[in-house]
C-alpha positions as a Markdown table, in Angstrom:
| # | Residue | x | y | z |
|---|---|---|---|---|
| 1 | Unk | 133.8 | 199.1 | 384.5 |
| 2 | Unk | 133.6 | 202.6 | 386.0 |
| 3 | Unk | 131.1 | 205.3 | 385.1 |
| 4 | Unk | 134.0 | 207.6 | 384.0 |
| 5 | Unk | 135.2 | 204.2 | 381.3 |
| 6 | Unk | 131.6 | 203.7 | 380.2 |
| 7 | Unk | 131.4 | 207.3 | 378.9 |
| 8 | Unk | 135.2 | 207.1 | 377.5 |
| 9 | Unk | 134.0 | 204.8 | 374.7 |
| 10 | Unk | 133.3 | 205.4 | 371.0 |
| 11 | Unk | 129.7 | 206.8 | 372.0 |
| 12 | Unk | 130.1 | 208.4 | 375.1 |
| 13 | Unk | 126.0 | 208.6 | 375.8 |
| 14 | Unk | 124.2 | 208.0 | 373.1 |
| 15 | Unk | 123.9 | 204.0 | 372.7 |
| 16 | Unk | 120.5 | 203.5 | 373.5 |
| 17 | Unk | 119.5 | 206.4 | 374.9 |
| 18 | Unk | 116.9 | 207.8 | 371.9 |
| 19 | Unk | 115.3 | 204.3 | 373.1 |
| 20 | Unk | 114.0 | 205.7 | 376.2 |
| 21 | Unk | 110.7 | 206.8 | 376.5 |
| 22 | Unk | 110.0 | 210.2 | 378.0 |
| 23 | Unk | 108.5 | 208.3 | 381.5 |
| 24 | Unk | 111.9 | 206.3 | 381.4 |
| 25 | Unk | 114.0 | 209.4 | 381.4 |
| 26 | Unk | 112.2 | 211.2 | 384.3 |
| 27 | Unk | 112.4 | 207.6 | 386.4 |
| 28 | Unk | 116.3 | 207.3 | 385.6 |
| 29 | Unk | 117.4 | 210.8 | 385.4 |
| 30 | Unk | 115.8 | 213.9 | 388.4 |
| 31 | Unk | 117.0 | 216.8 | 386.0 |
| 32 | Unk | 115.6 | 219.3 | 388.6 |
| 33 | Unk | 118.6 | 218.2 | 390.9 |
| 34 | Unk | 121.5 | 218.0 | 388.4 |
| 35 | Unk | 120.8 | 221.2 | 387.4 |
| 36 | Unk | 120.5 | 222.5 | 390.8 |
| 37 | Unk | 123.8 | 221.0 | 391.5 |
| 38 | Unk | 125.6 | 222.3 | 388.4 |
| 39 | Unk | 123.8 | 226.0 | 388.8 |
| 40 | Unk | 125.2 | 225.7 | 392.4 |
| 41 | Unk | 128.6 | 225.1 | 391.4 |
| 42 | Unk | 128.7 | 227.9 | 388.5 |
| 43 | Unk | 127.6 | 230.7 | 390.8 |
| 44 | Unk | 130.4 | 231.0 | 392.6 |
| 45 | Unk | 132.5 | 231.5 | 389.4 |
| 46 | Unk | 133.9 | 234.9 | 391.0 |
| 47 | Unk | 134.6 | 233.9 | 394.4 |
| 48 | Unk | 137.5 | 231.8 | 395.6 |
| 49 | Unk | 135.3 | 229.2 | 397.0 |
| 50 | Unk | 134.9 | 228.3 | 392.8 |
| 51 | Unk | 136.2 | 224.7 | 391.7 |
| 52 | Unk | 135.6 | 223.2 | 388.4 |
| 53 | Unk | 133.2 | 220.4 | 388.0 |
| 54 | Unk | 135.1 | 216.9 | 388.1 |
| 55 | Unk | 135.4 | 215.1 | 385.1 |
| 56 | Unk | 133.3 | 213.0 | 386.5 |
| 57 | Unk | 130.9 | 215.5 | 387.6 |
| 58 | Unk | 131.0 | 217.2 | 384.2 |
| 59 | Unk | 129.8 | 213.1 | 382.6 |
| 60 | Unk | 127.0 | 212.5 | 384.7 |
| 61 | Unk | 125.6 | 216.2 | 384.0 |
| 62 | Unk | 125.9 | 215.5 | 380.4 |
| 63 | Unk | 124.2 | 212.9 | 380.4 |
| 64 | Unk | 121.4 | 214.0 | 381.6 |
| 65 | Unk | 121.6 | 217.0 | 379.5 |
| 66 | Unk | 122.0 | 214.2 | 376.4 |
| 67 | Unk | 118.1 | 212.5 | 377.5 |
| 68 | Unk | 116.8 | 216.0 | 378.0 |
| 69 | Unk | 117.3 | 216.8 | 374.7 |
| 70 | Unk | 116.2 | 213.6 | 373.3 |
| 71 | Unk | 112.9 | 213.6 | 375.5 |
| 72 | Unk | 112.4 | 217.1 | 373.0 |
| 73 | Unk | 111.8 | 216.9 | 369.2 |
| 74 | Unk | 114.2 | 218.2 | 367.0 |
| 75 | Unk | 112.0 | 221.0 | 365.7 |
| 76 | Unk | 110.2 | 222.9 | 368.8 |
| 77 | Unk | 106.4 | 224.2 | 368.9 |
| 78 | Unk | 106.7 | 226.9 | 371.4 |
| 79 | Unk | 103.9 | 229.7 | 372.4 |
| 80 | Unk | 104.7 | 233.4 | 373.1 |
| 81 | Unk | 105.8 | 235.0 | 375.2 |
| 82 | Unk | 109.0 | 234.4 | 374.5 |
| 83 | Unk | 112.3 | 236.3 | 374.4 |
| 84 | Unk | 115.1 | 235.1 | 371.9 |
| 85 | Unk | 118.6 | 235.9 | 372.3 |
| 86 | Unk | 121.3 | 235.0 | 369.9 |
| 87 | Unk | 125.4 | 234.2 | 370.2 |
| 88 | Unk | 126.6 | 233.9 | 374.0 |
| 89 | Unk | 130.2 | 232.9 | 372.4 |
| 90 | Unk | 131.7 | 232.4 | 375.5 |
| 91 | Unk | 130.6 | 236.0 | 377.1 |
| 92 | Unk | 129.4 | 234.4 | 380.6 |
| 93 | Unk | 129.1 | 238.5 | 382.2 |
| 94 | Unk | 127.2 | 239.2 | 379.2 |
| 95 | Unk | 124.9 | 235.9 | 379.7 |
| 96 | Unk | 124.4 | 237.1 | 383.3 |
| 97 | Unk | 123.7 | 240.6 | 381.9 |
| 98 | Unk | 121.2 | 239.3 | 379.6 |
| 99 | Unk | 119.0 | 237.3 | 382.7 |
| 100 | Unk | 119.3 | 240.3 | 384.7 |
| 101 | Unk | 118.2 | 242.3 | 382.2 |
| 102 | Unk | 115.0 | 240.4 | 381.3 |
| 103 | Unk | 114.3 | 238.0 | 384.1 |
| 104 | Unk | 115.6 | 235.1 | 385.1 |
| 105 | Unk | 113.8 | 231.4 | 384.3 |
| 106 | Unk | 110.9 | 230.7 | 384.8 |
| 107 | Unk | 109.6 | 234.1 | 385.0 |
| 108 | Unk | 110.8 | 234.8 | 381.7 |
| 109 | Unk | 111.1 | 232.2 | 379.1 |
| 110 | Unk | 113.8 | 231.9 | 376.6 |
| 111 | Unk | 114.6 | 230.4 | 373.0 |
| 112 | Unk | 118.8 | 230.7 | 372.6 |
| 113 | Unk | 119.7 | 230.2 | 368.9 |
| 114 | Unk | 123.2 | 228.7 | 369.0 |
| 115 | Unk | 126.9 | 229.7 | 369.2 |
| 116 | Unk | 127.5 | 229.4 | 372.8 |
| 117 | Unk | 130.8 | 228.5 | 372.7 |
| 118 | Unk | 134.2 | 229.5 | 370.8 |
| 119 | Unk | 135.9 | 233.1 | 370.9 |
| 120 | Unk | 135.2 | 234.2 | 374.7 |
| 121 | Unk | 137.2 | 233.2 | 377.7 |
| 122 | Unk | 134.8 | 231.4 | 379.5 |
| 123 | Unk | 132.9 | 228.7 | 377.0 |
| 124 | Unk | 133.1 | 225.8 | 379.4 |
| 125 | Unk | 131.1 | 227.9 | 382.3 |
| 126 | Unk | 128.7 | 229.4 | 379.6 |
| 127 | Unk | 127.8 | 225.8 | 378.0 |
| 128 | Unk | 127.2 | 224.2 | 381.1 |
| 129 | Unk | 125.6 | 226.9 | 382.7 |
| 130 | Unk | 123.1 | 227.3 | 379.7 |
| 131 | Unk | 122.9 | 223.6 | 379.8 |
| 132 | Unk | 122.3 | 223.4 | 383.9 |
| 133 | Unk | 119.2 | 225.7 | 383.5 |
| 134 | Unk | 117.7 | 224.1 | 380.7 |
| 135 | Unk | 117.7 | 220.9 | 382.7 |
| 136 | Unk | 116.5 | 223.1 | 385.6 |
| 137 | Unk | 113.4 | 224.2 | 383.5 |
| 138 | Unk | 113.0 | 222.1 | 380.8 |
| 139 | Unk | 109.6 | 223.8 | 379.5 |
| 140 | Unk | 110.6 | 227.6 | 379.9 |
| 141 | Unk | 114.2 | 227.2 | 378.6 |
| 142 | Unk | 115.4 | 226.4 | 375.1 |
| 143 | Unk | 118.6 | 226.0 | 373.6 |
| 144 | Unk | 118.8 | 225.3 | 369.4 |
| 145 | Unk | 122.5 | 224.0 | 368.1 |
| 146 | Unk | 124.6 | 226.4 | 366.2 |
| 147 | Unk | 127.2 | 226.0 | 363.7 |
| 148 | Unk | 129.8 | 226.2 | 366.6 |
| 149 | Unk | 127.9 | 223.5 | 368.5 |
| 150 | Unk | 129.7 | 221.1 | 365.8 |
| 151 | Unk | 133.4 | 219.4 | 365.8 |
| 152 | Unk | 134.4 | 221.4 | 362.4 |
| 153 | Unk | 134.3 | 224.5 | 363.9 |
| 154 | Unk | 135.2 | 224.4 | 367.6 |
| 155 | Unk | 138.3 | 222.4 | 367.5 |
| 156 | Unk | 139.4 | 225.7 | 365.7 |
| 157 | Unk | 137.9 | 228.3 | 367.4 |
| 158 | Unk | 138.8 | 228.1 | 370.8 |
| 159 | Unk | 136.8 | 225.2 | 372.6 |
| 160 | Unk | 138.5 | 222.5 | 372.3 |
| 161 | Unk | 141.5 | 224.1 | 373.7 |
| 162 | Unk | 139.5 | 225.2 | 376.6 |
| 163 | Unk | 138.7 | 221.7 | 377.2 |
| 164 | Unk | 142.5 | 220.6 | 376.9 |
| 165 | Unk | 143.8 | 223.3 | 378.8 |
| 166 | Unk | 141.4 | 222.4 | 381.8 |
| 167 | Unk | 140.8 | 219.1 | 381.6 |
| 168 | Unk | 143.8 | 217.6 | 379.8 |
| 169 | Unk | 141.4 | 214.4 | 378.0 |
| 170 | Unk | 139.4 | 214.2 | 374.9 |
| 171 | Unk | 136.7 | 212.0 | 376.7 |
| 172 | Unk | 135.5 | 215.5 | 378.2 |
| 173 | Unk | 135.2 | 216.9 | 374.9 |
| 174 | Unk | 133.7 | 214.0 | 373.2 |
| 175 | Unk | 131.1 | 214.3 | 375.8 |
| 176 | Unk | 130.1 | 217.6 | 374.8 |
| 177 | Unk | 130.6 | 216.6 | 371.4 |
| 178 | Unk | 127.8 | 214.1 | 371.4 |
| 179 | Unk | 125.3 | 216.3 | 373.4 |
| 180 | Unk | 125.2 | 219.0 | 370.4 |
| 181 | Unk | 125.0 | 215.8 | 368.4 |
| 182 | Unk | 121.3 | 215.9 | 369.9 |
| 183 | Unk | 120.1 | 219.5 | 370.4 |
| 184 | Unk | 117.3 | 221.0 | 367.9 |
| 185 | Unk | 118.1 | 223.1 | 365.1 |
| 186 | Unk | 115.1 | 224.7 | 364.6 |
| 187 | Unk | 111.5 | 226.4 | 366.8 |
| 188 | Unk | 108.3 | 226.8 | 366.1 |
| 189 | Unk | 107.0 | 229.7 | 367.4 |
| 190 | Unk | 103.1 | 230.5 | 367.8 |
| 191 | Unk | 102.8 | 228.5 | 364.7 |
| 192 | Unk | 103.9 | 231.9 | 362.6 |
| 193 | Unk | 107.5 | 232.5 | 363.4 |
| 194 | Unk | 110.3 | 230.3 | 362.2 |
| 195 | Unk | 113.7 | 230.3 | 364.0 |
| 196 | Unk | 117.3 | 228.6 | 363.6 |
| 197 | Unk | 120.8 | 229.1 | 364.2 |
| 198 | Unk | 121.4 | 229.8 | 360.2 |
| 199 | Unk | 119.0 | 230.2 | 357.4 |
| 200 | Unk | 117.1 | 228.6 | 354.9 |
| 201 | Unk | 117.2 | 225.2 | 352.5 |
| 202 | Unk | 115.4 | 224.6 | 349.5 |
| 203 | Unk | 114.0 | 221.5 | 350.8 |
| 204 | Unk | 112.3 | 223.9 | 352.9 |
| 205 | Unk | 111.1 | 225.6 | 350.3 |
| 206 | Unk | 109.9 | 222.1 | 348.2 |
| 207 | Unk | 108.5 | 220.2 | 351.3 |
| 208 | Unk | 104.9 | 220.7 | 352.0 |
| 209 | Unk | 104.9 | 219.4 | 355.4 |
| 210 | Unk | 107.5 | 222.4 | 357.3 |
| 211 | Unk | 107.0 | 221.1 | 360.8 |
| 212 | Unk | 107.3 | 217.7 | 359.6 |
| 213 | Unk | 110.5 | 218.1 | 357.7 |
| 214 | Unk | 111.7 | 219.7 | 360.2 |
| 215 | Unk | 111.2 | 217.2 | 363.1 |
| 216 | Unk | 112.1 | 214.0 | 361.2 |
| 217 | Unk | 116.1 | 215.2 | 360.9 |
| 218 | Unk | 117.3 | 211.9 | 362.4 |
| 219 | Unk | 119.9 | 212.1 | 366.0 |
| 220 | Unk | 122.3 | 211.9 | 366.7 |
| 221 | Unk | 123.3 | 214.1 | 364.3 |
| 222 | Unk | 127.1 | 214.4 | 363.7 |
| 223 | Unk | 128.5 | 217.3 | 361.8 |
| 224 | Unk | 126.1 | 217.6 | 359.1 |
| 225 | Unk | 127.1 | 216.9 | 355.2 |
| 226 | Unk | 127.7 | 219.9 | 352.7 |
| 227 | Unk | 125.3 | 220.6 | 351.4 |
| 228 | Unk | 122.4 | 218.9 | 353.2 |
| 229 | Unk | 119.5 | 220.9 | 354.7 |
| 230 | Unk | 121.0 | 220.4 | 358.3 |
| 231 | Unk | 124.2 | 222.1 | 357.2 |
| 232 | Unk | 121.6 | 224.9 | 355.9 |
| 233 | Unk | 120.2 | 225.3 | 359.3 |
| 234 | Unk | 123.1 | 226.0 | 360.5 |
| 235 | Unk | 124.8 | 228.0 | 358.5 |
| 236 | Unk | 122.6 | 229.4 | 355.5 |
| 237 | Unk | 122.7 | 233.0 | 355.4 |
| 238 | Unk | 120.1 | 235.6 | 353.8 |
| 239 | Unk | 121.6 | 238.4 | 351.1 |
| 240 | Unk | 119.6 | 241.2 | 349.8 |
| 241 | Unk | 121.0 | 241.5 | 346.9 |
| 242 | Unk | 120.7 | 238.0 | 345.9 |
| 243 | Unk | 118.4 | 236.1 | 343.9 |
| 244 | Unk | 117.5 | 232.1 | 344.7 |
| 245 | Unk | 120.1 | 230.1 | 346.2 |
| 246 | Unk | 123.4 | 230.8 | 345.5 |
| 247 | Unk | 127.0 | 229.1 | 346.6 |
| 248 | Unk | 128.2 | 230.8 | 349.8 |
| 249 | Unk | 131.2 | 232.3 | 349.1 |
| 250 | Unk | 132.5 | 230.6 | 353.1 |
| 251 | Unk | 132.7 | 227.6 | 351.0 |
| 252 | Unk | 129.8 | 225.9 | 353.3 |
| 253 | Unk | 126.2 | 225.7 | 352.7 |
| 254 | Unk | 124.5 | 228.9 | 350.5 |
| 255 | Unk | 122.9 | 232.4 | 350.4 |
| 256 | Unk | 119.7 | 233.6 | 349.4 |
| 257 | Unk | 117.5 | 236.1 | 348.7 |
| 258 | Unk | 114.3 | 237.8 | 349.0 |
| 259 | Unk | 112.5 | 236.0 | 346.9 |
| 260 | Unk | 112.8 | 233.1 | 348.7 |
| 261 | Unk | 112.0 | 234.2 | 351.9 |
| 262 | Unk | 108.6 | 235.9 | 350.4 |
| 263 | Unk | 107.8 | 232.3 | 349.2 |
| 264 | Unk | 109.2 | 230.5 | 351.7 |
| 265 | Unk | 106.7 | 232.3 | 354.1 |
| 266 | Unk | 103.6 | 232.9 | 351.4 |
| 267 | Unk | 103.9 | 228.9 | 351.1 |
| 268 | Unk | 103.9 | 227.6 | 355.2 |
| 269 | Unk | 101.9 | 231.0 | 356.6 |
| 270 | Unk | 105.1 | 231.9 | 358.2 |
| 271 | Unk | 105.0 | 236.1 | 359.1 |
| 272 | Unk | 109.1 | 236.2 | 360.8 |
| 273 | Unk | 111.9 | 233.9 | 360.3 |
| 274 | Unk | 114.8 | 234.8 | 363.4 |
């Protein structure tokens, strides 16, 4: 069976593949080269000389990107210095602007929070270029899952048309599919600064073990549940003028207020949530 029928199947990557140990991964997979490969491709995205990546291509870079996330907990202790930038959607110029701006990895190190797809014209090249460098520099680069990074969302808004329209197959988007199935949804940072794609859950605010809580969420994890504290990761959204939790009035996950960031951070010795 060829590579392209193995990752055609019902789970495209991930049978297996939270089995691996982290030494197993490194032996099986040189990320340093597929993201060289894939980095080499995208820069020539404004010159004639630019092709797309092969279907094929476009599997066996997922794949790695699918172990390279699971070789990472689900909730990420990072140190300072860091810089955090939030939604790309599809804005590859602005991307570039962004690393030319602060400095490219490794010199700089960066913590994305989610929504890189959906809405701009060029979603593809933005996911797998964010994707290319993170498997480039695993430890200096950092990309959480968004509420767009889920099947709900971005067969509406835009990628999964992108997909279509360039590659003509579901397999190709399944494959991306199941890699957001396995990115974080939350960091850690310096121990004092909590960051996700969304907001808040009040099993946050229950739990006395926040980094634990955090890191158990099981992957792969498929379009989280409503409500679930998943879904609140990445969608929750603070309001000043509310008080508690409240229904969202999107219809998915809830709101909240004040008070319960003030506890939420008086409880875990938290100073910034981003």
């Amino acid at each position: 069976i060829s590579h392209s029928e193995r990752f055609a199947g019902s789970s495209l990557l991930g049978t297996g593949m939270s089995t691996y140990s982290n030494s197993t991964i490194d032996k099986v997979i040189d990320y340093d080269k597929e993201g060289d490969k894939m980095l080499e491709k995208l820069m020539k995205i404004s010159t004639n000389e630019f092709k797309d990546p092969t279907e094929h291509e476009v599997f066996t870079f997922l794949e790695a990107c699918y172990k390279m996330f699971m070789s990472q907990p689900m909730c990420l202790e990072l140190t300072p210095p860091l810089t955090l930038c939030g939604d790309i959607h599809g804005q590859f110029n602005d991307l570039i602007r962004i690393f030319k701006t602060n400095g490219f990895p490794p010199k700089t190190n960066y913590l994305f929070l989610g929504d890189y797809i959906d809405r701009g014209t060029h979603s593809i090249e933005t996911m797998l270029f964010l994707l290319a460098i993170k498997l480039k520099y695993p430890l200096h680069f950092f990309l959480l899952r968004g509420n767009h990074e889920t099947s709900i969302v971005n067969r509406i808004y835009g990628f999964h048309q992108n997909i279509m329209q360039r590659y003509g197959t579901e397999r190709v988007y399944n494959a991306f599919t199941e890699v957001f199935t396995v990115m974080p949804l939350s960091a850690l940072v310096g121990k004092r600064i909590v960051c996700m794609h969304g907001g808040l859950s009040n099993d946050l605010i229950e739990t006395t073990t926040l980094y634990q809580t955090l890191n158990d969420i099981r992957r792969p994890l498929t379009d989280p549940p409503n409500p679930s504290m998943p879904l609140d990761l990445l969608w929750s959204d603070p309001y000043a003028s509310v008080k508690g939790f409240q229904y969202s009035i999107r219809g998915v996950s809830c709101t909240f207020g004040p008070d319960v960031v003030n506890q939420f951070c008086e409880k875990h010795g938290i100073d910034l949530i981003v």
